[in-house]
py3Dmol code that shows the C-alpha trace and the ligand (Angstrom):
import py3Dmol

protein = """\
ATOM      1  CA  UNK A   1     123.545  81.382  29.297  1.00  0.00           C
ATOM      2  CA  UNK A   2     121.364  78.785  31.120  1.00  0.00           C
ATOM      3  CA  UNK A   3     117.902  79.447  31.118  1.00  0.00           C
ATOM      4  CA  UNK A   4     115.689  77.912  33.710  1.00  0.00           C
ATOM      5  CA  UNK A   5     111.649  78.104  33.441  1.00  0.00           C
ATOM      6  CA  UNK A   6     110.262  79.252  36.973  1.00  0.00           C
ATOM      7  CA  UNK A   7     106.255  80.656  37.232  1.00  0.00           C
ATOM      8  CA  UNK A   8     103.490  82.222  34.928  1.00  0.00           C
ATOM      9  CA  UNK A   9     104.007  85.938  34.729  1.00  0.00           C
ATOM     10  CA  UNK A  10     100.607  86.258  35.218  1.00  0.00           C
ATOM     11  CA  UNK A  11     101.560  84.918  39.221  1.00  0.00           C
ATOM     12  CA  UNK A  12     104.532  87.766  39.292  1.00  0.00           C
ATOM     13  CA  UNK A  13     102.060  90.910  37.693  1.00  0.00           C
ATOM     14  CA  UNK A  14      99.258  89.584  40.329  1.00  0.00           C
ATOM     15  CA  UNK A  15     101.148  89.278  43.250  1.00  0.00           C
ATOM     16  CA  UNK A  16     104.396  92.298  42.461  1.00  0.00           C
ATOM     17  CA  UNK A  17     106.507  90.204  44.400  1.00  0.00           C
ATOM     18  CA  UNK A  18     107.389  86.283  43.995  1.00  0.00           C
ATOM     19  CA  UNK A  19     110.093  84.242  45.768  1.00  0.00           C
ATOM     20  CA  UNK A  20     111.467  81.072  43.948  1.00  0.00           C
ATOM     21  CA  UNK A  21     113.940  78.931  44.119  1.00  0.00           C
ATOM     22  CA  UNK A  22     115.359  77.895  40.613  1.00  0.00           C
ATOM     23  CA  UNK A  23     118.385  76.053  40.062  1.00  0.00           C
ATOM     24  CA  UNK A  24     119.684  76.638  43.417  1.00  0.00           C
ATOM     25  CA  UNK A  25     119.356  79.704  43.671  1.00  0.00           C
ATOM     26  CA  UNK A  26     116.781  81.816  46.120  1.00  0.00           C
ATOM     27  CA  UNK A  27     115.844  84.591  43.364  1.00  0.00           C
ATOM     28  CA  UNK A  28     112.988  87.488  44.078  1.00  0.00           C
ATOM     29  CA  UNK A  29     110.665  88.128  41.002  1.00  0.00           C
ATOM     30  CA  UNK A  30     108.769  91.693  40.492  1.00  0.00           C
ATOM     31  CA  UNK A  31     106.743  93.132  38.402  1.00  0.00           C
ATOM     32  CA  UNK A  32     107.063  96.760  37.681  1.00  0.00           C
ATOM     33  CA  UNK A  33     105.409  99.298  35.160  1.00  0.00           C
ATOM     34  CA  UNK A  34     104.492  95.831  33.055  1.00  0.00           C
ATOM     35  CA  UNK A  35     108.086  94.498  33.018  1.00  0.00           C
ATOM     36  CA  UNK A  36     109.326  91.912  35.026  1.00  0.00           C
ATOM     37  CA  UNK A  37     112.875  91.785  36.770  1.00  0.00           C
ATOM     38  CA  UNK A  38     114.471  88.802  39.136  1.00  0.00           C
ATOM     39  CA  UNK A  39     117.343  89.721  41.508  1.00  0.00           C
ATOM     40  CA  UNK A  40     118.939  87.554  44.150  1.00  0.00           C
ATOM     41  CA  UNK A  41     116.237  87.009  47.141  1.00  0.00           C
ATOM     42  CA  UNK A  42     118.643  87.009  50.409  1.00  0.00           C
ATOM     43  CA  UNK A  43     119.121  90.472  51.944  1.00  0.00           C
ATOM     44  CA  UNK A  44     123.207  90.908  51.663  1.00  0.00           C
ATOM     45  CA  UNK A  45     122.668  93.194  55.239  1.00  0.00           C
ATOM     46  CA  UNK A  46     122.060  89.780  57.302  1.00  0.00           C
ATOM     47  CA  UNK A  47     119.794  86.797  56.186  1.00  0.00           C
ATOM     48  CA  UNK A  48     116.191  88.163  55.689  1.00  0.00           C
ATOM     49  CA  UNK A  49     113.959  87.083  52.708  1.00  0.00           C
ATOM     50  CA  UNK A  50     113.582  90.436  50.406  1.00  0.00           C
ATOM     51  CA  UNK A  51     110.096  88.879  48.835  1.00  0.00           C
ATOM     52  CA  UNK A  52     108.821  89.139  52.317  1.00  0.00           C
ATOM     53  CA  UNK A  53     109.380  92.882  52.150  1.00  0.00           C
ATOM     54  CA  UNK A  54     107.498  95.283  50.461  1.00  0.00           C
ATOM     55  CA  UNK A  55     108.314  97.179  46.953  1.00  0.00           C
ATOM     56  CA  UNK A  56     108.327 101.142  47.316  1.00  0.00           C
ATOM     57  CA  UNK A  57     109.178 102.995  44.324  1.00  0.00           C
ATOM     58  CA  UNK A  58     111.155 100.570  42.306  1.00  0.00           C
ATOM     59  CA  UNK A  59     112.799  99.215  45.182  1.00  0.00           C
ATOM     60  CA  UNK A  60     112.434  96.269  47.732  1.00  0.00           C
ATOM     61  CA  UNK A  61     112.794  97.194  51.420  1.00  0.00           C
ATOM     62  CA  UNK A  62     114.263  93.967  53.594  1.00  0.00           C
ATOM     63  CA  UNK A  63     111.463  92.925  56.406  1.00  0.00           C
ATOM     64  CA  UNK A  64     114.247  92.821  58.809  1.00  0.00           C
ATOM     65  CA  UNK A  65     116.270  96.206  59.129  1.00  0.00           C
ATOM     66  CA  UNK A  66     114.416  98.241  56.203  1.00  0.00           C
ATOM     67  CA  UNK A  67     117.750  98.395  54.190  1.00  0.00           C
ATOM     68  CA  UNK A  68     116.025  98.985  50.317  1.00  0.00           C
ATOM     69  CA  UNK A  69     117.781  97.697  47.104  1.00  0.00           C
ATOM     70  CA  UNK A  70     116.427  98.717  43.692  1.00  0.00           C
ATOM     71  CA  UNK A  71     114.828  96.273  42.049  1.00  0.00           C
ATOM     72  CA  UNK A  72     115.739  97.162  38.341  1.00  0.00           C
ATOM     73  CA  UNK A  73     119.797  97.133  39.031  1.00  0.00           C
ATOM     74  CA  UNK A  74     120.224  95.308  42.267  1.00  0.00           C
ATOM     75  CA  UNK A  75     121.818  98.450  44.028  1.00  0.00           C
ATOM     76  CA  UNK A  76     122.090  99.183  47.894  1.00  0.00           C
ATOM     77  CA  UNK A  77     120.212 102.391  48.259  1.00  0.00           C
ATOM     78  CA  UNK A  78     121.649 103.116  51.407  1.00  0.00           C
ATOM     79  CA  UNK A  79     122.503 102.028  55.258  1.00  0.00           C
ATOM     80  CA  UNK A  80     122.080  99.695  56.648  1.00  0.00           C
ATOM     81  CA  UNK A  81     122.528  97.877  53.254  1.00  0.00           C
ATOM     82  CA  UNK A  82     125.999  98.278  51.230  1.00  0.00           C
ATOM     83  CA  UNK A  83     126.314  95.603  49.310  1.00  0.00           C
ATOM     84  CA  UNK A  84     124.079  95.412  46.192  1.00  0.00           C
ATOM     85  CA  UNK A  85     122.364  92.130  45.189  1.00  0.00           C
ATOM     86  CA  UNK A  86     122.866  89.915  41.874  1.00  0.00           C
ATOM     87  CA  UNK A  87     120.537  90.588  39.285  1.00  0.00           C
ATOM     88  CA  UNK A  88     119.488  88.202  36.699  1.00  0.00           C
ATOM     89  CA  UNK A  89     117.945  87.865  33.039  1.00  0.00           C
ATOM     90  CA  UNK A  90     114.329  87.213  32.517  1.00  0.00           C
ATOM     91  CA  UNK A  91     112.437  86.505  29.245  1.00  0.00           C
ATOM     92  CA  UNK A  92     108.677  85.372  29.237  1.00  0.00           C
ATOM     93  CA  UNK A  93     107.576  82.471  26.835  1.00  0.00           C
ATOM     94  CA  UNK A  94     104.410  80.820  26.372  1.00  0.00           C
ATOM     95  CA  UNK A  95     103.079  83.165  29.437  1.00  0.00           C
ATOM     96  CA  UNK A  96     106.247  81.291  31.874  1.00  0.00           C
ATOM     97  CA  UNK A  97     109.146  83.520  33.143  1.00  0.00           C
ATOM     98  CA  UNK A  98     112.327  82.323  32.551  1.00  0.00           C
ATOM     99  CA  UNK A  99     115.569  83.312  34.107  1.00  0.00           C
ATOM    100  CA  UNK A 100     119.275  83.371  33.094  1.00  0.00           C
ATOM    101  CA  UNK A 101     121.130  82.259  36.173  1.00  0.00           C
ATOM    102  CA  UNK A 102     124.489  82.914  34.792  1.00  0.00           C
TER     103      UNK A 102
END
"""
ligand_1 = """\
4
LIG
Fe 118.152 93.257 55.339
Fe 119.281 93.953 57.638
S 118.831 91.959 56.919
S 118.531 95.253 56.059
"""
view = py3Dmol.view(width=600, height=400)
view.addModel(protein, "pdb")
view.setStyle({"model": 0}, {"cartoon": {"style": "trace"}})
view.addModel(ligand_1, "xyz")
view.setStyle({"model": 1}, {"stick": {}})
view.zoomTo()
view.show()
């Protein structure tokens, strides 16, 4: 485990869509049906910022080709996208989200 504090949920429920970059790593957060989820934030298609996309039912559609992942598991949905994208561990404390990057 190694928990790293990013923003306040209330940022990720207002917006439904947050980029950050914690530990290294460029990570998507979303907010969906009042839970929160955080999945790797590059596109595994080509290099396209999935935060910059927009959510449709559950999943994130890439800005650049329209490939969609879902956000709860990380999967590919489909072409052009084939290759699913990490997912990672979130807890909120003290109103913060905090994310497992292992
Ligand atoms: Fe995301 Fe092509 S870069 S679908």
């Amino acid at each position: 485990m190694s928990w790293h504090a990013s923003i306040p949920a209330e940022e990720v429920h207002a917006k439904g869509a947050v980029g950050v970059e914690v530990d290294g790593l460029r990570l998507g957060l979303y907010a969906l049906d009042g839970e929160i989820f955080c999945n790797g934030n590059i596109c595994t298609h080509a290099f396209a910022i999935l935060t910059d996309g927009h959510v449709v039912d559950g999943c994130i559609e890439c800005p650049l080709h329209q490939g969609l992942f879902d956000i709860r598991s990380g999967k590919a949905m489909g072409p052009p996208v084939a290759r699913d994208i990490p997912t990672y561990a979130v807890k909120v404390e003290d109103g913060i989200v905090w994310i497992d990057t292992e």
